[in-house]
C-alpha positions as CSV (number, residue, x, y, z in Angstrom):
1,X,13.3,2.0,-12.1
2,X,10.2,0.1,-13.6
3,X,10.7,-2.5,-10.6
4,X,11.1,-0.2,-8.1
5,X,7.1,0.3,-6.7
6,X,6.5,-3.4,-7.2
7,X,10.0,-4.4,-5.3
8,X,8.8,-1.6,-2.3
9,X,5.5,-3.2,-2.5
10,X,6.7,-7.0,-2.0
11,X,9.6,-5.9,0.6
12,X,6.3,-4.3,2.7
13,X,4.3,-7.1,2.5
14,X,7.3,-9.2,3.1
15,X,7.6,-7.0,6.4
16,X,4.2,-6.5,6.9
17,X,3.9,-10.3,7.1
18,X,6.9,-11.5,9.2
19,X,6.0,-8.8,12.2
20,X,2.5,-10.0,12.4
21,X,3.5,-13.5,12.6
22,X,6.2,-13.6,14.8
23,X,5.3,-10.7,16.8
24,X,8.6,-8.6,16.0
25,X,8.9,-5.1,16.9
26,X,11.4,-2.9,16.9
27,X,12.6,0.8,17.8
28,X,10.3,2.8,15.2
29,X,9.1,-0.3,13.5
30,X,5.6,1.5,12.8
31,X,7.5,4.5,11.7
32,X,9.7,2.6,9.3
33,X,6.7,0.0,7.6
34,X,4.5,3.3,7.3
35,X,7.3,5.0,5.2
36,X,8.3,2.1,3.4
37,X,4.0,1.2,2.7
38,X,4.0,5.5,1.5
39,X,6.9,5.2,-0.8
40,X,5.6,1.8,-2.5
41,X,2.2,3.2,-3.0
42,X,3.7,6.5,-4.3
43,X,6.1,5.0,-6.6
44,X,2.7,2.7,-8.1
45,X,1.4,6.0,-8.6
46,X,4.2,7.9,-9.3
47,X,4.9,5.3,-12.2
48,X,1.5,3.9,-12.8
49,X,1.7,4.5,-16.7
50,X,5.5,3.3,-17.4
51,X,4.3,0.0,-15.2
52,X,2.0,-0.8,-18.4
53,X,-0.6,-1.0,-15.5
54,X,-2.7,1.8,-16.8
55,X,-5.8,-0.2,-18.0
56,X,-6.1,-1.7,-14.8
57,X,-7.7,0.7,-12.0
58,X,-6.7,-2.0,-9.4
59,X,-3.2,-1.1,-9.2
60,X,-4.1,2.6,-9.5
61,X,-6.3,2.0,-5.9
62,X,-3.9,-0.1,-4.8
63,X,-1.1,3.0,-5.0
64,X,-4.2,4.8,-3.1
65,X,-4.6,2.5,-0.6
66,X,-1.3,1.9,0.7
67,X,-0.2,6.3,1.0
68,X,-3.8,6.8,2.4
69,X,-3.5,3.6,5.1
70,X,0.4,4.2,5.9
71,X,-0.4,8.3,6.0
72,X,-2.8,8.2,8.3
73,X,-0.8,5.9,10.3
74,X,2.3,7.9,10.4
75,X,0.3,10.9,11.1
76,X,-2.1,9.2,13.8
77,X,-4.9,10.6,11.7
78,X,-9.0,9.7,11.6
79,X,-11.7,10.2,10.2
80,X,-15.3,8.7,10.0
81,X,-15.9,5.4,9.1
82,X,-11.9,5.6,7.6
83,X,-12.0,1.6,8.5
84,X,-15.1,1.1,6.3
85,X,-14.0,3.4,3.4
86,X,-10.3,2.3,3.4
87,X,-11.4,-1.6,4.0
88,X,-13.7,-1.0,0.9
89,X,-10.9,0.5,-1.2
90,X,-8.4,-1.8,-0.3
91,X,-11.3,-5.1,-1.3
92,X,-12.1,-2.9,-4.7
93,X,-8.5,-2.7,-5.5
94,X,-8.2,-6.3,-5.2
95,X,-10.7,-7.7,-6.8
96,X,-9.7,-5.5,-9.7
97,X,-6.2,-6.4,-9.6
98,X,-7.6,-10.1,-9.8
99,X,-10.0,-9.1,-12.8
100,X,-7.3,-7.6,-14.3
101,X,-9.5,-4.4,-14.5
């Protein structure tokens, strides 16, 4: 269970990845990379502490970034300046994640 978020969170990005660069799309394909983005970044947060990634608030933004991002994209939701505030979370996170902070 302690691989799980990070295995979620590399399958997404794996996804994520191969639809942008070959264009793929396919019946629900927004539906299904929004739920599977949601579930990796609740299972970071869900198991943040049993990850031993505690100590480093990256991760902890990271879990953040990807339920707010994939949430409000399930949900066709907006807000003001959500591109600024989430693009500025999502730099934060990784910069810390690369600091190891």
């Amino acid at each position: 269970m302690k691989r799980l978020p990070l295995t979620l969170l590399g399958i997404w990005l794996i996804v994520v990845g191969l639809v942008d660069l070959l264009g793929l799309s396919f019946a629900g394909s927004q539906v299904f990379l929004a739920v599977l983005g949601l579930a990796a970044g609740v299972t970071i947060l869900l198991d943040f502490r049993s990850l031993k990634l505690a100590k480093n608030l990256g991760w902890l933004l990271l879990g953040i970034w990807l339920v707010l991002v994939n949430l409000l994209s399930v949900a066709s939701i907006s807000f003001p300046s959500s591109g600024l505030l989430l693009g500025l979370l999502g730099v934060t996170a990784g910069v810390l994640i690369l600091l190891n902070r």
